[in-house]
C-alpha positions in Angstrom: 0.0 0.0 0.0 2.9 2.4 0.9 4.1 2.3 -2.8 1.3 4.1 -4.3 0.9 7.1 -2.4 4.7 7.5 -0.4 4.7 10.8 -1.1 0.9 11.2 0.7 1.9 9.0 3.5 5.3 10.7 4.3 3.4 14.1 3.8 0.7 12.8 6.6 3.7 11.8 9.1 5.5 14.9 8.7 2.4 16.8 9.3 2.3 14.6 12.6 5.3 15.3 13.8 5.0 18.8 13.4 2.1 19.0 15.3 4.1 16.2 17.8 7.2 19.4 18.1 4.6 22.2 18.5 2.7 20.1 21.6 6.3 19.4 22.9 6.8 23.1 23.4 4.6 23.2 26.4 6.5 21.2 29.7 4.8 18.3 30.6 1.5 18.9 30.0 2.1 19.0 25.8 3.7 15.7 25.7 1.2 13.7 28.0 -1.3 15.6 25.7 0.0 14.1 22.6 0.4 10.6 24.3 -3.1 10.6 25.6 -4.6 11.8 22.0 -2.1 9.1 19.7 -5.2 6.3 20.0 -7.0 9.6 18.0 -4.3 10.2 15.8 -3.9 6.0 15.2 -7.5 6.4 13.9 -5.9 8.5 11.3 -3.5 6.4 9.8 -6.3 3.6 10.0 -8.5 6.0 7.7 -6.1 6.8 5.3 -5.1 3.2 4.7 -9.1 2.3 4.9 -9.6 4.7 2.4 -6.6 3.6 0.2 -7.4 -0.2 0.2 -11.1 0.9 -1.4 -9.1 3.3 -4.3 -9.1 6.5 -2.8 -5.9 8.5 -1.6 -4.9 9.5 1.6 -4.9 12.9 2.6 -4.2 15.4 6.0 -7.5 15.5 6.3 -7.9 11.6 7.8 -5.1 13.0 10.1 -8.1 14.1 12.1 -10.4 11.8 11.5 -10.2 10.4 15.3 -11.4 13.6 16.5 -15.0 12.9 14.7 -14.6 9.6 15.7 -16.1 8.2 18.9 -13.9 10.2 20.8 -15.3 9.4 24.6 -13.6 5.7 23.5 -10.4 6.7 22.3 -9.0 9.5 24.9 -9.6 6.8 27.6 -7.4 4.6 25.9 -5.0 7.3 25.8 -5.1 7.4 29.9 -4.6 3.4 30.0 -1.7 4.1 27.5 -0.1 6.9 29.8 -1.0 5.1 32.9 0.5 1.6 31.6 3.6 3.4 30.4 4.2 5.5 33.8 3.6 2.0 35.9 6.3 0.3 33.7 9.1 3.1 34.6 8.4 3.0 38.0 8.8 -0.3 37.8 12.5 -0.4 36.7 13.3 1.1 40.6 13.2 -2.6 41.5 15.9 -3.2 39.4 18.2 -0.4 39.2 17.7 1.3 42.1 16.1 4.2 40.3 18.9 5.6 37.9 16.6 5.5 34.9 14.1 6.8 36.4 15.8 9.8 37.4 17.7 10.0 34.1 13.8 9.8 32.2 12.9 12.7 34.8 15.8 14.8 34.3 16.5 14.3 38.3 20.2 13.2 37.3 22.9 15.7 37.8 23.9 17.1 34.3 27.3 15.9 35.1 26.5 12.4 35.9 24.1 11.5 33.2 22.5 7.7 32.6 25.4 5.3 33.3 24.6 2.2 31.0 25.8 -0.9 33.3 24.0 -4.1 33.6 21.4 -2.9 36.3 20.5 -0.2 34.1 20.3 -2.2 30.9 17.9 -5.0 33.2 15.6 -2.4 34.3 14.6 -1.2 30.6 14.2 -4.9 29.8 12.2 -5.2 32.7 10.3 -1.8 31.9 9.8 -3.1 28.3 8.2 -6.1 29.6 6.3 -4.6 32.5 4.5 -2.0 29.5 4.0 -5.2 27.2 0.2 -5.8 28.2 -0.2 -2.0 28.4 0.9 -1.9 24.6 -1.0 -5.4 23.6 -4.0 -3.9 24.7 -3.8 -0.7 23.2 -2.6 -2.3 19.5 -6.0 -2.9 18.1 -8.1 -0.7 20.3 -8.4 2.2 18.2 -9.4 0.1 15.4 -11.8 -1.9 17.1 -13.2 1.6 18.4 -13.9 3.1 14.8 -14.4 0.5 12.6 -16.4 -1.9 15.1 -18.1 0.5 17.5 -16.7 -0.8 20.9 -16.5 0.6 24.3 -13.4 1.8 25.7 -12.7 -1.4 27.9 -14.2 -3.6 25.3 -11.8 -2.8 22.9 -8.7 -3.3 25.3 -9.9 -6.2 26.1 -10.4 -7.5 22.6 -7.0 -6.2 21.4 -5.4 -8.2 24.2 -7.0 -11.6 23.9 -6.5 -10.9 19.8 -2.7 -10.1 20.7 -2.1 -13.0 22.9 -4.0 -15.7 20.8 -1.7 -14.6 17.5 1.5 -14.5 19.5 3.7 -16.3 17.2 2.6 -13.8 14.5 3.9 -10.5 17.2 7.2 -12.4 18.1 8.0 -11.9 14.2 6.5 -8.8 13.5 8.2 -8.0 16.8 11.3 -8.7 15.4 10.8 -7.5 12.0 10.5 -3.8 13.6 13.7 -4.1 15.6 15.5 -5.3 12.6 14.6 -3.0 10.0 13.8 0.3 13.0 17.1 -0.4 14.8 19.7 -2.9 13.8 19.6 -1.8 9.8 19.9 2.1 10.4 22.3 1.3 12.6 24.3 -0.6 10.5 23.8 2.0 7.9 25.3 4.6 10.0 28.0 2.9 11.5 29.1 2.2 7.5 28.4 5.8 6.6 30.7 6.9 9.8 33.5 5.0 8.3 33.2 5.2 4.8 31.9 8.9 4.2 34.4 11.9 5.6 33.6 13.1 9.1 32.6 17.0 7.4 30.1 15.1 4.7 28.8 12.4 6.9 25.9 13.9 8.9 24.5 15.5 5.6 24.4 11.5 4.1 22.8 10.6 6.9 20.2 13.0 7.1 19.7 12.6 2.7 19.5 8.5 3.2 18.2 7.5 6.8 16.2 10.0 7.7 13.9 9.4 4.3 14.4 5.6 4.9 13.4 5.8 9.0 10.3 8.0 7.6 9.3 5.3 5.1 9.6 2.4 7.5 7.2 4.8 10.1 4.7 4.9 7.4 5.0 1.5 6.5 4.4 0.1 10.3 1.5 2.7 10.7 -0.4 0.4 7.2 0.6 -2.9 9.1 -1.4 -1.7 12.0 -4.5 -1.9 9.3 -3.6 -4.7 7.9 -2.7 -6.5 11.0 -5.9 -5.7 12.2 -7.9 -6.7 9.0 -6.1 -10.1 9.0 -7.0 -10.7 12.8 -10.5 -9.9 12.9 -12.1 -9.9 9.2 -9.7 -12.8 7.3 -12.4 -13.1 4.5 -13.5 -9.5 3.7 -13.3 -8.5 0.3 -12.8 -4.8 0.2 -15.6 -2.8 -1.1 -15.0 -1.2 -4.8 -14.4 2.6 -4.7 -17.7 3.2 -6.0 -20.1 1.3 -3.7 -20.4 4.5 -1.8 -18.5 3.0 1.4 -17.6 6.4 3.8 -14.2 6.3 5.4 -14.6 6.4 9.6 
């Protein structure tokens, strides 16, 4: 799907993040904003790739489709999200005494910093795996709110029962994103470091992994759709363009 309309798609994320940097402005209270509204801005993405799977073409306008959407369903999602997520970083305490913690705060002295030792490096494992059911249940939520009508609770629920029951499927997706969202860019600039001269070597960067890191963002934001349509309607045939079908 990305292939037809990259252009449309990276337009739609930059848009995003723009609006992401603006929010990020105001301390605190912009950032848990954005967190608690990215269920509404999920619905988005969902409406542009709806929209493209029946022949039409995504636009900025489905950027905001969420907020026309059943929003009483999807801002509480957006409190589980931030709520899951802040119970997973207290968490890591238990392991490493508190260092990330204070380092995620900003509590650290600027001369001391986040020292990456063993401790530290078990807590974010442990913090990844405390936020797991937080982000299981949140997956498919926002989908199952707009294109299925379901409550708030109903829909985490669902998307964490769907989740678990398909979890040989998330192990490899899982591991698809960290190859191609971490270990390839990184590859990619560790080669560039060493091949291109230091002066040049940010600007190739920024021309080649920056565009790619963009692309790969679009293209996990479609298999969020498609992951979804594969889960919970497997035989659907997508409507034609012009049987009328509204976008959510």
């Amino acid at each position: 799907m990305l292939a037809e309309h990259r252009v449309r798609w990276l337009v739609l994320l930059l848009v995003y993040y723009v609006i992401q940097l603006l929010m990020s402005v105001v301390p605190v209270v912009g950032p848990l904003a954005m967190m608690i509204l990215r269920p509404v801005f999920t619905v988005g993405f969902l409406a542009a790739a709806w929209t493209q799977q029946r022949g039409g073409v995504p636009g900025i306008a489905h950027l905001f489709r969420g907020f026309q959407t059943n929003l009483r369903a999807l801002v509480p999602i957006g409190v589980v999200l931030v709520a899951g997520t802040m119970v997973a970083i207290l968490a890591t305490a238990l392991v490493d005494g508190g260092a990330l913690l204070d380092a995620v705060t900003a509590n650290a002295k600027p001369d001391e910093g986040l020292v990456m030792n063993a401790r530290v490096e078990a807590a974010m494992l442990f913090g990844i795996v405390c936020a797991l059911p937080t982000l299981l249940a949140v997956w498919f939520a926002p989908a199952l709110v707009v294109f299925q009508d379901c409550g708030a609770m109903q829909a985490l629920a669902t998307s964490f029962r769907a989740a678990l029951a398909n979890w040989r499927a998330l192990v490899v997706y899982g591991l698809l994103l960290f190859f191609y969202g971490a270990v390839l860019p990184g590859m990619a600039i560790a080669v560039i470091a060493v091949v291109a001269p230091a002066e040049a070597a940010p600007y190739v960067i920024a021309l080649t992994i920056v565009p790619y890191i963009f692309l790969f963002v679009a293209a996990q934001a479609i298999s969020d759709y498609v992951a979804y349509r594969d889960i919970f309607h497997p035989d659907e045939v997508a409507a034609l363009p012009e049987s009328g079908v509204r976008a959510p």
